[in-house]
C-alpha positions as protocol buffer text, in pm:
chain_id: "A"
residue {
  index: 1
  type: UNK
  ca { x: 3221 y: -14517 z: 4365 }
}
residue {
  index: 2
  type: UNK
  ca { x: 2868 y: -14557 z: 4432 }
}
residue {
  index: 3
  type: UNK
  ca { x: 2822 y: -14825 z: 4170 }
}
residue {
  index: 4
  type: UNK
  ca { x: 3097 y: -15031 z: 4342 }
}
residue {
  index: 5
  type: UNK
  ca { x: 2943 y: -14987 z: 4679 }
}
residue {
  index: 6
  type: UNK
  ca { x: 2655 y: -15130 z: 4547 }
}
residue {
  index: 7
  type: UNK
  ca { x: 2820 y: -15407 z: 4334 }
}
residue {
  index: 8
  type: UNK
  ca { x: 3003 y: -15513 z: 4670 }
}
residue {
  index: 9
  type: UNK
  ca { x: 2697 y: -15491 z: 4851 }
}
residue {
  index: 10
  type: UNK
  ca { x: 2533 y: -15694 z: 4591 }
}
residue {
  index: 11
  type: UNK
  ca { x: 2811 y: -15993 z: 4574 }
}
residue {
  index: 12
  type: UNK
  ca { x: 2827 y: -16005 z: 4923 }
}
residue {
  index: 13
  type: UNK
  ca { x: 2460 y: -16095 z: 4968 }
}
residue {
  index: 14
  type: UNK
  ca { x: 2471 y: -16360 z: 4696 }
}
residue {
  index: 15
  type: UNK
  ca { x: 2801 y: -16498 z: 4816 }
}
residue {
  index: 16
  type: UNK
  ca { x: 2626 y: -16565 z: 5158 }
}
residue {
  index: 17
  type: UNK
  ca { x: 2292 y: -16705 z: 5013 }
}
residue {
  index: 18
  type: UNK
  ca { x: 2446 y: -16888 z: 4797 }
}
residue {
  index: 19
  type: UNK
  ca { x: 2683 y: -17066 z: 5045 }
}
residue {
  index: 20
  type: UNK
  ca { x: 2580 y: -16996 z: 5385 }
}
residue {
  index: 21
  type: UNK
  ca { x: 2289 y: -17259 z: 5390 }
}
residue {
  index: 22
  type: UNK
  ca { x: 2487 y: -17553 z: 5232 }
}
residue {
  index: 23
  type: UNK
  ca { x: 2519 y: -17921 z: 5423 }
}
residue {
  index: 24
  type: UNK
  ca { x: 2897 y: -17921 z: 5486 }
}
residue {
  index: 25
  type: UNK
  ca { x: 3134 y: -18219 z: 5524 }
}
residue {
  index: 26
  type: UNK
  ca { x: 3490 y: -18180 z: 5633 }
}
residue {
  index: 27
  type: UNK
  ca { x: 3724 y: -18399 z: 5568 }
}
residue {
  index: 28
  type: UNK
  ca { x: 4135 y: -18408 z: 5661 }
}
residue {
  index: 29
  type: UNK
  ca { x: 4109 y: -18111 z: 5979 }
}
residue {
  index: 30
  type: UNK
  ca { x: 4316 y: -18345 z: 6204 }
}
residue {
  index: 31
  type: UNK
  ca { x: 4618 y: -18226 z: 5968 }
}
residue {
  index: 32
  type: UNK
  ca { x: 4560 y: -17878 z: 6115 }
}
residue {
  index: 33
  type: UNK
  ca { x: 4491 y: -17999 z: 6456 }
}
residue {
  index: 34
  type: UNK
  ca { x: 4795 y: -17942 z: 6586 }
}
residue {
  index: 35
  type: UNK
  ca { x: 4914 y: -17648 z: 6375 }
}
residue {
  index: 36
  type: UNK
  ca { x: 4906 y: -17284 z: 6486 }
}
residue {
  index: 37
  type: UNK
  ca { x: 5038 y: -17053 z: 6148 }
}
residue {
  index: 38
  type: UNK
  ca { x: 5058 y: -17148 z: 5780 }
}
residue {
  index: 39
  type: UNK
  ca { x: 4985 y: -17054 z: 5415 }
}
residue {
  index: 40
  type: UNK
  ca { x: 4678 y: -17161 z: 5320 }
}
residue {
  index: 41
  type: UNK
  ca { x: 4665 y: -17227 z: 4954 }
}
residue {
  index: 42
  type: UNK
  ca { x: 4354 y: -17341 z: 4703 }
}
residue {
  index: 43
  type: UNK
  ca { x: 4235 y: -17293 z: 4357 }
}
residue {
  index: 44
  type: UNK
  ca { x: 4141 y: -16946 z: 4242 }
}
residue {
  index: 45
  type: UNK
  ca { x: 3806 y: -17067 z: 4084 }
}
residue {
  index: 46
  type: UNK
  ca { x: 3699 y: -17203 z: 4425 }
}
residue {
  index: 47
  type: UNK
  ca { x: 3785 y: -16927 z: 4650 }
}
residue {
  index: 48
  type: UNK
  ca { x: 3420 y: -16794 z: 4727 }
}
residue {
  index: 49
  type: UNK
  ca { x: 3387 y: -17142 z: 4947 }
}
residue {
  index: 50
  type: UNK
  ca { x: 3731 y: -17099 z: 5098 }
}
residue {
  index: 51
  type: UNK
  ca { x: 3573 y: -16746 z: 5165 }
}
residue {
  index: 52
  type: UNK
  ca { x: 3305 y: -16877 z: 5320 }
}
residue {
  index: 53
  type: UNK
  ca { x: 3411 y: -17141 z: 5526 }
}
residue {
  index: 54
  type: UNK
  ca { x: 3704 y: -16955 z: 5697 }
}
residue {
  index: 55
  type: UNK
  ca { x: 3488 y: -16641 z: 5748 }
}
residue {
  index: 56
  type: UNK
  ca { x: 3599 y: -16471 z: 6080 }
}
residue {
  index: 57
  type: UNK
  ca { x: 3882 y: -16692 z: 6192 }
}
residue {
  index: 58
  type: UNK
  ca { x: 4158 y: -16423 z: 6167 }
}
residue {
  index: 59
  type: UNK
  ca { x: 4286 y: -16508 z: 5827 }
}
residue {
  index: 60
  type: UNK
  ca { x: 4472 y: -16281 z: 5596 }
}
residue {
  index: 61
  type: UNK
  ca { x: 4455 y: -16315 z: 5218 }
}
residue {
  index: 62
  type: UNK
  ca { x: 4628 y: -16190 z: 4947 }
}
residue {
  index: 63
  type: UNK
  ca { x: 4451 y: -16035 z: 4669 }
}
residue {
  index: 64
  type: UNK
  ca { x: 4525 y: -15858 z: 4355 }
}
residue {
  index: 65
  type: UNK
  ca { x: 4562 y: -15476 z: 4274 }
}
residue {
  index: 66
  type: UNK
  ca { x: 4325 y: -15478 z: 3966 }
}
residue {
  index: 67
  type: UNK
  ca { x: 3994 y: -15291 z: 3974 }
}
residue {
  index: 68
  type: UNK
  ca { x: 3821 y: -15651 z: 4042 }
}
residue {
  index: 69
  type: UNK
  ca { x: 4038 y: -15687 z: 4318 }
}
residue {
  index: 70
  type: UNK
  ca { x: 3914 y: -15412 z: 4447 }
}
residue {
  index: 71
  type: UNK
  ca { x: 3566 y: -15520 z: 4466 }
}
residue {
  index: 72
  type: UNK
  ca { x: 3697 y: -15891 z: 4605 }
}
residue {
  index: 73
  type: UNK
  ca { x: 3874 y: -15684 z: 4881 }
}
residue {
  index: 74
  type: UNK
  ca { x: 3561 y: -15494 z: 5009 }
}
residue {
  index: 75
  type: UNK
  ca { x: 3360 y: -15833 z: 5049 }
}
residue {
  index: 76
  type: UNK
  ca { x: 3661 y: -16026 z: 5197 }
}
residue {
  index: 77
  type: UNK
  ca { x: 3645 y: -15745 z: 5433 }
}
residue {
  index: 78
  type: UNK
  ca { x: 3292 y: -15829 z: 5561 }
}
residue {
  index: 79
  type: UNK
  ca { x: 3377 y: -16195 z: 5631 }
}
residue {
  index: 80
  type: UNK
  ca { x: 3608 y: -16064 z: 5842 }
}
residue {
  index: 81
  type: UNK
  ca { x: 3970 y: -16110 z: 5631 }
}
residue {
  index: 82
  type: UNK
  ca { x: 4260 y: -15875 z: 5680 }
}
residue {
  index: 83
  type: UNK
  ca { x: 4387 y: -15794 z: 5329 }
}
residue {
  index: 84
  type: UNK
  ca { x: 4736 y: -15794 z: 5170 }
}
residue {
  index: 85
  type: UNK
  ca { x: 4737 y: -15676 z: 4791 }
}
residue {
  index: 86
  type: UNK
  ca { x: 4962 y: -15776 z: 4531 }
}
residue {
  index: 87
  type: UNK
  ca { x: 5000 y: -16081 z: 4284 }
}
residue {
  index: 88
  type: UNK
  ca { x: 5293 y: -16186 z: 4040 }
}
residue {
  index: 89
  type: UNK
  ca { x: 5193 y: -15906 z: 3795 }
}
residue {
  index: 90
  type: UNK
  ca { x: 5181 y: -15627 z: 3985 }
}
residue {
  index: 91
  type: UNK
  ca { x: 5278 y: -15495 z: 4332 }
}
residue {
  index: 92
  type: UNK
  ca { x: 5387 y: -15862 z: 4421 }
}
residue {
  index: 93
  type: UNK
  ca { x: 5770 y: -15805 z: 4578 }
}
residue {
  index: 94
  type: UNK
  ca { x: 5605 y: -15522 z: 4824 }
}
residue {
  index: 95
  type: UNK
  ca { x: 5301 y: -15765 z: 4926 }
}
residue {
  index: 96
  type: UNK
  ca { x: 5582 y: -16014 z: 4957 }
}
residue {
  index: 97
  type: UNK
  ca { x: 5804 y: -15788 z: 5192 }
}
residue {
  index: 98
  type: UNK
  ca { x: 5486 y: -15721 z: 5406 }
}
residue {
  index: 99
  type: UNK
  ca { x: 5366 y: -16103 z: 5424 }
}
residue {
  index: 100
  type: UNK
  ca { x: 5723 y: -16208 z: 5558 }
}
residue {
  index: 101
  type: UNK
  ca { x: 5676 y: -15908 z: 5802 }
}
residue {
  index: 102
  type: UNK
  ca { x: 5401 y: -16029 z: 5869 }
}
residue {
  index: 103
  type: UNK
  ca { x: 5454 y: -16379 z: 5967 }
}
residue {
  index: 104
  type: UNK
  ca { x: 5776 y: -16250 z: 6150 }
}
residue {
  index: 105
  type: UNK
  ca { x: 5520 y: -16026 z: 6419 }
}
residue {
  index: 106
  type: UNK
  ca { x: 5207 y: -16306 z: 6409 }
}
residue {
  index: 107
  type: UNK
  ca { x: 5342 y: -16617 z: 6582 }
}
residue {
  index: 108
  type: UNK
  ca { x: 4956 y: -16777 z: 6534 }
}
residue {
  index: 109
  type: UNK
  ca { x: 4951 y: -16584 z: 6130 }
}
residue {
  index: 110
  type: UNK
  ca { x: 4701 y: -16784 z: 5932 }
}
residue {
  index: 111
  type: UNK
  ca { x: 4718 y: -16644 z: 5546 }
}
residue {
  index: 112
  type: UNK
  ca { x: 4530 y: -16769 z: 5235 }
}
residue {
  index: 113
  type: UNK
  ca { x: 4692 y: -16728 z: 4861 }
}
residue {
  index: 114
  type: UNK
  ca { x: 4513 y: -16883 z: 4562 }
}
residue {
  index: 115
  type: UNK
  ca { x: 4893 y: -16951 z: 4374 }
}
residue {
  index: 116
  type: UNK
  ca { x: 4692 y: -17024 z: 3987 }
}
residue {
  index: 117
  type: UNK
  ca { x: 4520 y: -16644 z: 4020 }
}
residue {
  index: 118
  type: UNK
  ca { x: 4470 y: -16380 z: 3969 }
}
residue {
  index: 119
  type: UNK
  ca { x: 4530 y: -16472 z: 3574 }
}
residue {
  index: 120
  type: UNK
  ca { x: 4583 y: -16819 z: 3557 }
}
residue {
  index: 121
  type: UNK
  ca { x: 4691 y: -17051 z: 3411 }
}
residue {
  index: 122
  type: UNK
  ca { x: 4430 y: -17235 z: 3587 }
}
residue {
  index: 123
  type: UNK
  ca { x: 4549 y: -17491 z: 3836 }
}
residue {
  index: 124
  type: UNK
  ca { x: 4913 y: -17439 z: 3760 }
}
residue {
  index: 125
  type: UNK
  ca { x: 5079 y: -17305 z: 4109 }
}
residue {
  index: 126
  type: UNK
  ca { x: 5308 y: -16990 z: 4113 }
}
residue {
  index: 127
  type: UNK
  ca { x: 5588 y: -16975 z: 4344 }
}
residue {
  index: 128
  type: UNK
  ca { x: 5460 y: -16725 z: 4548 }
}
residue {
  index: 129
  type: UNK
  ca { x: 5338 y: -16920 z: 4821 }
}
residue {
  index: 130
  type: UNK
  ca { x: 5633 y: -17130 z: 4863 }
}
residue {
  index: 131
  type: UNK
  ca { x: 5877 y: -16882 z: 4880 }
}
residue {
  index: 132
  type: UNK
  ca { x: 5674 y: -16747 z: 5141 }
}
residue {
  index: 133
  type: UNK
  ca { x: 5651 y: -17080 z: 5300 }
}
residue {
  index: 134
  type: UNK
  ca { x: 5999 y: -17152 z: 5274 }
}
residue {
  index: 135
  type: UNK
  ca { x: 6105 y: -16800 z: 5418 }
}
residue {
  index: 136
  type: UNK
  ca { x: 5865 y: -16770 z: 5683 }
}
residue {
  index: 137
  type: UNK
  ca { x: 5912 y: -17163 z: 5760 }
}
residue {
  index: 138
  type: UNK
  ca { x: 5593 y: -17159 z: 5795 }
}
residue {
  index: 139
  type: UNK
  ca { x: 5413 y: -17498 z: 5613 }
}
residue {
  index: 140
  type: UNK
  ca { x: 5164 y: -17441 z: 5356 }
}
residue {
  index: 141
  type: UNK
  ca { x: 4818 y: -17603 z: 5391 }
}
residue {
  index: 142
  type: UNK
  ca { x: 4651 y: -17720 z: 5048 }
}
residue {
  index: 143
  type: UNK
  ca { x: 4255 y: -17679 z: 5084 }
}
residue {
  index: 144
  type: UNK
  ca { x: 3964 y: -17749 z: 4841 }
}
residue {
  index: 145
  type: UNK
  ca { x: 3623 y: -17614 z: 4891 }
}
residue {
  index: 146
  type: UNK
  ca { x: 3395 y: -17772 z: 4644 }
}
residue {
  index: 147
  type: UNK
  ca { x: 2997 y: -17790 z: 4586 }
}
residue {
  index: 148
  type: UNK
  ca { x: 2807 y: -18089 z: 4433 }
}
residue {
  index: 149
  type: UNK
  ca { x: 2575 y: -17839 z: 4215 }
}
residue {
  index: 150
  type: UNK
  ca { x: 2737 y: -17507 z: 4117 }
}
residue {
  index: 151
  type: UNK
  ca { x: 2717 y: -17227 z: 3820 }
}
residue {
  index: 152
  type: UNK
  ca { x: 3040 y: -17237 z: 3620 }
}
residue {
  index: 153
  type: UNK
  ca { x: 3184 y: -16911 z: 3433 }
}
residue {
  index: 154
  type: UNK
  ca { x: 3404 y: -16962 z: 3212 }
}
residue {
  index: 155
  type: UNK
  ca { x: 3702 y: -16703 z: 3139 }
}
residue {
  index: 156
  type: UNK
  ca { x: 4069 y: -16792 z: 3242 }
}
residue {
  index: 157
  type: UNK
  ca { x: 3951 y: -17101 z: 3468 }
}
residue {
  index: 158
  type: UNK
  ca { x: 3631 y: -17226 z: 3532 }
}
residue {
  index: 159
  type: UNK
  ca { x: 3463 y: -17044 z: 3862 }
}
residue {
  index: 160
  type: UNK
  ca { x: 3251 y: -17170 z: 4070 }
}
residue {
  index: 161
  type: UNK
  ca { x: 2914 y: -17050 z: 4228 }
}
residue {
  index: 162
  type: UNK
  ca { x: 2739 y: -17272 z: 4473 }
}
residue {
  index: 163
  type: UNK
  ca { x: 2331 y: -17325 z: 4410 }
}
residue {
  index: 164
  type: UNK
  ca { x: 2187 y: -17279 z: 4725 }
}
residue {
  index: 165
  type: UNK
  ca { x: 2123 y: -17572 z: 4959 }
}
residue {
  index: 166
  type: UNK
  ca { x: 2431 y: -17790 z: 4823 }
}
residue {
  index: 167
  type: UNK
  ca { x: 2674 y: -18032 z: 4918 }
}
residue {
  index: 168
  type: UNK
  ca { x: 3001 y: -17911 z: 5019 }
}
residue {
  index: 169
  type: UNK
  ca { x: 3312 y: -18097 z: 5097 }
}
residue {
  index: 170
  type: UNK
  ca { x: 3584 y: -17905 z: 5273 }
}
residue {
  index: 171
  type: UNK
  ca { x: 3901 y: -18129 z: 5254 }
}
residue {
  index: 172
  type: UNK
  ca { x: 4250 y: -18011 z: 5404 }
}
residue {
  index: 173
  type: UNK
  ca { x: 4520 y: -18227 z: 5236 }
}
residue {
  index: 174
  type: UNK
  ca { x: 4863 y: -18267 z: 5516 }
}
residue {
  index: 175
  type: UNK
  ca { x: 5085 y: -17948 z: 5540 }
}
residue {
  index: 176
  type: UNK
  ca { x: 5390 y: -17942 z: 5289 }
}
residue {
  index: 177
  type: UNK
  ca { x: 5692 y: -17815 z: 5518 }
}
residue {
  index: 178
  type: UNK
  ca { x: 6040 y: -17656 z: 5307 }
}
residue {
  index: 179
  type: UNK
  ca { x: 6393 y: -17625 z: 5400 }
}
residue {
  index: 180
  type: UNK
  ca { x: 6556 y: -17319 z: 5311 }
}
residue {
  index: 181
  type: UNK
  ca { x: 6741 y: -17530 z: 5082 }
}
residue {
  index: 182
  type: UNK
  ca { x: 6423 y: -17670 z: 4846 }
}
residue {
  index: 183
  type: UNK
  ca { x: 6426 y: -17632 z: 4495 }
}
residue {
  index: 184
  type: UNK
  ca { x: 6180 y: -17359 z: 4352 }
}
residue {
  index: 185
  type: UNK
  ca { x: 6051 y: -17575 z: 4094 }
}
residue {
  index: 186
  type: UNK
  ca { x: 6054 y: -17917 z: 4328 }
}
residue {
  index: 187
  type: UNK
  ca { x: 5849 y: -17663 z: 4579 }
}
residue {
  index: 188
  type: UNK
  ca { x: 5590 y: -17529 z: 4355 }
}
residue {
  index: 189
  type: UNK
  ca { x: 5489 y: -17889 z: 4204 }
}
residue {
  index: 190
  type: UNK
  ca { x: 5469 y: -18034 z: 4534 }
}
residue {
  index: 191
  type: UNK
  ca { x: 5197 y: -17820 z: 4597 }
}
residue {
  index: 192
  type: UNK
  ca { x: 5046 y: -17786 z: 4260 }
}
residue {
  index: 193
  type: UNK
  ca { x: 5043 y: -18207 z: 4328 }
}
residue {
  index: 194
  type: UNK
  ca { x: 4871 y: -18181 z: 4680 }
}
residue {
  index: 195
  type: UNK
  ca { x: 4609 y: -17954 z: 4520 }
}
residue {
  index: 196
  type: UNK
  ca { x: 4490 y: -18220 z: 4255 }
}
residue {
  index: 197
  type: UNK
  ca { x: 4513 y: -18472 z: 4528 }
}
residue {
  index: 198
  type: UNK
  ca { x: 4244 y: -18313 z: 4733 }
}
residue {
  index: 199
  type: UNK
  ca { x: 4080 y: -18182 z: 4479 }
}
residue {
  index: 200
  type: UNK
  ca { x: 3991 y: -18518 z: 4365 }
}
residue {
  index: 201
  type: UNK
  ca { x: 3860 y: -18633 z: 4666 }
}
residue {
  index: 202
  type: UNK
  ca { x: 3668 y: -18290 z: 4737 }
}
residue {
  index: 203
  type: UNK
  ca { x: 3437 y: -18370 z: 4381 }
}
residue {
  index: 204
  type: UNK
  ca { x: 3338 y: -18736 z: 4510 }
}
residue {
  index: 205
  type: UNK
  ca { x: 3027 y: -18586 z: 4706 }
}
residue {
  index: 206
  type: UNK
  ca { x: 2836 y: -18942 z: 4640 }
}
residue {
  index: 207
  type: UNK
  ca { x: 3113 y: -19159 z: 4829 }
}
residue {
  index: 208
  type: UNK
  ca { x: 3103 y: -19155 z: 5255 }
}
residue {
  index: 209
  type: UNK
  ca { x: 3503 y: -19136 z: 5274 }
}
């Protein structure tokens, strides 16, 4: 227990060092503009800026019921996210009942799912977030948080650590809306697509567009 308060305690401090100081560009936020409730969805191995950047806006975020997750959880907490836990291996259905719940009570909800994590494959999207979407009808918002210079660890997906004093491009790609009559599969690769898109222009930290 104590070793996990300290490990949180740790992250958290490098997490905000690491990105708190960086010179940001956003790119796409008139999609958003007019916009009140969505999913929020972006690559697991670039959450920590997606952490960072929405800090204390009232988000909710869904995160995994492994011992990691646990640790994840605490630091969300101190940027100010409200947590939902559950992914598509375990305790996903209930975080799924309580997310729909959720959106049902929270006219103005605002909820962020990474849809590769918590175990990959990277960058291919689960369906989790557009059931959810679809559901709720609530649109999902594709986002991309990347840094010019970064650490990269390798396991299931590359993740990314921002070196302090980076570039960072925040780019919201437009908001993916689905009838209750979508196709699952059609769904899911319509956002895995968006997600590519943006992330493409997110890297290009040398260009002024």
């Amino acid at each position: 227990m104590i070793k996990d308060f300290i490990k949180t305690k740790l992250l958290h401090l490098i997490i905000f060092i690491s990105y708190r100081f960086n010179r940001t560009k956003v790119i796409g936020k008139k999609n958003i503009k007019n916009i009140d409730s969505f999913v929020l969805v972006s690559w697991h191995g670039k959450c920590l800026g997606v952490m960072e950047h929405f800090r204390h806006k009232n988000y909710h975020v869904l995160i995994s019921q492994s011992s990691d997750g646990n640790i994840i959880s605490d630091i969300s907490k101190k940027f100010g996210y409200k947590i939902f836990r559950g992914s598509s291996n375990r305790g996903g259905k209930k975080a799924m009942e309580k997310m729909y719940e959720f959106f049902e009570l929270n006219p103005l909800g605002k909820l962020v799912i990474t849809p590769d994590g918590p175990t990959g494959p990277e960058h291919k999207v689960k369906p989790g977030a557009f059931l959810l979407s679809r559901q709720s009808k609530r649109p999902v918002v594709p986002v991309i948080v990347d840094v010019k210079n970064s650490w990269k660890f390798k396991n299931w997906h590359t993740f990314h650590l921002s070196k302090p004093f980076s570039k960072m491009r925040v780019v919201f790609g437009k908001p993916l809306y689905f009838d209750k009559d979508e196709n699952i599969e059609e769904g899911t690769k319509s956002i895995e697509n968006a997600l590519h898109k943006i992330d493409q222009i997110a890297t290009k930290h040398d260009y002024h567009s």
